[in-house]
C-alpha positions in Angstrom: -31.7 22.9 17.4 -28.9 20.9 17.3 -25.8 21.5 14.8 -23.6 18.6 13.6 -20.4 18.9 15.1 -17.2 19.8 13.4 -15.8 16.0 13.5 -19.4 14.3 12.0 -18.8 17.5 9.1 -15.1 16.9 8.5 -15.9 12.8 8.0 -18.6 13.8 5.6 -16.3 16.6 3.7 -13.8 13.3 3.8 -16.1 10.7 2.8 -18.6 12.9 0.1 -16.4 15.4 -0.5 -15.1 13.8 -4.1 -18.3 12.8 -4.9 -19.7 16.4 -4.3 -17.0 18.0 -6.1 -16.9 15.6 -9.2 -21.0 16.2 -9.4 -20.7 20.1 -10.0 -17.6 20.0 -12.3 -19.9 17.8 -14.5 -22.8 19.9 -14.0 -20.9 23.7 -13.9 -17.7 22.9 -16.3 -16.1 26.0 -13.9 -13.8 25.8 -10.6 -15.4 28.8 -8.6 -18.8 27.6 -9.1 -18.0 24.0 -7.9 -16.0 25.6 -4.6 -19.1 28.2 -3.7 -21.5 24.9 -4.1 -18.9 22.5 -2.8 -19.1 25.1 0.8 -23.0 25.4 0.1 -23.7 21.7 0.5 -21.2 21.5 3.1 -23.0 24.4 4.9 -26.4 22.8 4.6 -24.9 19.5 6.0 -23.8 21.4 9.3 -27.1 22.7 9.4 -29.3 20.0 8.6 -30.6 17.9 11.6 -32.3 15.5 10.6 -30.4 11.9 11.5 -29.9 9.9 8.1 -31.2 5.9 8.1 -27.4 4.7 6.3 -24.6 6.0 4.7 -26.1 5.1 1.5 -29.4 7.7 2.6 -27.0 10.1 3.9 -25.0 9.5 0.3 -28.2 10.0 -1.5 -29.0 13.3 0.3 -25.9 14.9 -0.6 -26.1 13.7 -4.1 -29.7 15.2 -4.3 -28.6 18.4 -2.3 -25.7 19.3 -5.4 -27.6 18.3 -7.9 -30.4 20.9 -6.8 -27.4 23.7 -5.6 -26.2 23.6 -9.4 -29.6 23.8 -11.0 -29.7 26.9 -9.1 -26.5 28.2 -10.4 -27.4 26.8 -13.6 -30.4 28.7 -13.6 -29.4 32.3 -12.4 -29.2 35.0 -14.6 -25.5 35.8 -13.9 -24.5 32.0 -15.0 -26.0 32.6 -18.5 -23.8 35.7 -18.8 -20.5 34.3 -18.1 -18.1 31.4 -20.3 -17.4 28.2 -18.1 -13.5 26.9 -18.2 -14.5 23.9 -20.5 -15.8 26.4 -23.3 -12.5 28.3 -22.8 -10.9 25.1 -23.1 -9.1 25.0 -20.2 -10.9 22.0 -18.0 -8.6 19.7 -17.2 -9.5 15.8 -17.3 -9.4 13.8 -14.1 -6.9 11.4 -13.0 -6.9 8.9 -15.4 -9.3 9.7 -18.0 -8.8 11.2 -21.4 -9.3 15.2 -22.1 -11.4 13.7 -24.9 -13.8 11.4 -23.2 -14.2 14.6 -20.5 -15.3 16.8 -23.1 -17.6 14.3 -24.5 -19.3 13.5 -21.6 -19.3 17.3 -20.7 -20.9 18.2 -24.1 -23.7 15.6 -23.3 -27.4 17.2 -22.1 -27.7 17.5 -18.9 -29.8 14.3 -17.7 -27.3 12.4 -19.5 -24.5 13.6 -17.7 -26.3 12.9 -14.3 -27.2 8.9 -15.4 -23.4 8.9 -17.0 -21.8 10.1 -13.8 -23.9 8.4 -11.2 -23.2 4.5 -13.6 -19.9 5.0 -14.1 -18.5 7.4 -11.6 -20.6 6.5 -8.2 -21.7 3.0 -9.2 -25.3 3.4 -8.9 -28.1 1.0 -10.8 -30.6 2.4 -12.8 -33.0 1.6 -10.1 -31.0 3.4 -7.5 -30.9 6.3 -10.1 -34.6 6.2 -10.3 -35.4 6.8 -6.8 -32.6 9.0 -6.2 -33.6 11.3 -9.7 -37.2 11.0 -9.4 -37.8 9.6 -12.9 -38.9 6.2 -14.1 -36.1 3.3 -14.2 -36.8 2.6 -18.3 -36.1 6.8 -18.4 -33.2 5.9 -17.1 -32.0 2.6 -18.9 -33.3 5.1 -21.8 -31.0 7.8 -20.3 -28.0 5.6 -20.4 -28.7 3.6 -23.6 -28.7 7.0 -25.5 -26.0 8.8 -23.8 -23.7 5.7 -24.7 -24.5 6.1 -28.3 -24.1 9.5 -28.5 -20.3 9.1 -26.5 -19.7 6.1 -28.8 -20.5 8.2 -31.8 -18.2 11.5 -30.8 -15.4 9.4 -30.3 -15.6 7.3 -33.0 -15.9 3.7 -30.9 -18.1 0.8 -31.2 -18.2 -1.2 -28.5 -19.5 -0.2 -25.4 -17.3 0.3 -22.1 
């Protein structure tokens, strides 16, 4: 068994890296959970053998592979006990966007964030989404349609965008 070496992991860290860090602040709201999952995923690259078809497959698998590592954080019993950052209030907001839109889309359930940040953030089409969530492409126009209402209505807007 074969691992990747450390130039094919530091190209991924340098090419995914964002993407993988912006998925678990939307998904954990908390630094030190992003960084152990950020070095999870990272780790499971390394590990993982298998070749990849295109960067969009090997973009895919690393979405997919986050997505699941913060479920599980999400889903232990030590999460549940503890206050993430953004109910502290002390999240900050990316690089250009507002505290305010953050917060908004942070507040959203959880399979609205996803659609939210894989439209607007990574670019992906519903029917990208659909194959790479496992759910039905009208879930997700469904997904989006009511996740823009429900940002639209918290910040007061009425136009979409």
């Amino acid at each position: 068994m074969r691992m990747r070496s450390e130039a094919e992991t530091n190209e991924a860290i340098e090419r995914y890296g964002d993407t993988v860090r912006r998925l678990c602040m939307v998904h954990l709201k908390n630094e030190a959970d992003t960084q152990d999952i950020f070095q999870t995923v990272f780790l499971k690259y390394l590990l993982h053998t298998a070749p990849f078809q295109s960067r969009e497959h090997e973009k895919a698998w690393f979405i997919r592979v986050t997505l699941n590592a913060c479920r599980d954080v999400l889903k232990s019993m030590f999460r549940r006990r503890t206050v993430s950052l953004e109910e502290a209030g002390t999240l900050p907001a990316p690089e250009g966007e507002s505290g305010e839109v953050l917060r908004a889309v942070l507040s959203l359930p959880r399979n609205y964030r996803e659609v939210v940040y894989l439209h607007y953030y990574e670019g992906y089409t519903a029917p990208e989404m659909s194959r790479l969530l496992g759910r039905n492409v009208n879930t997700i126009y469904t997904e989006l349609g009511r996740a823009r209402e429900k940002l639209r209505e918290m910040l007061g807007g009425e136009a979409d965008g």
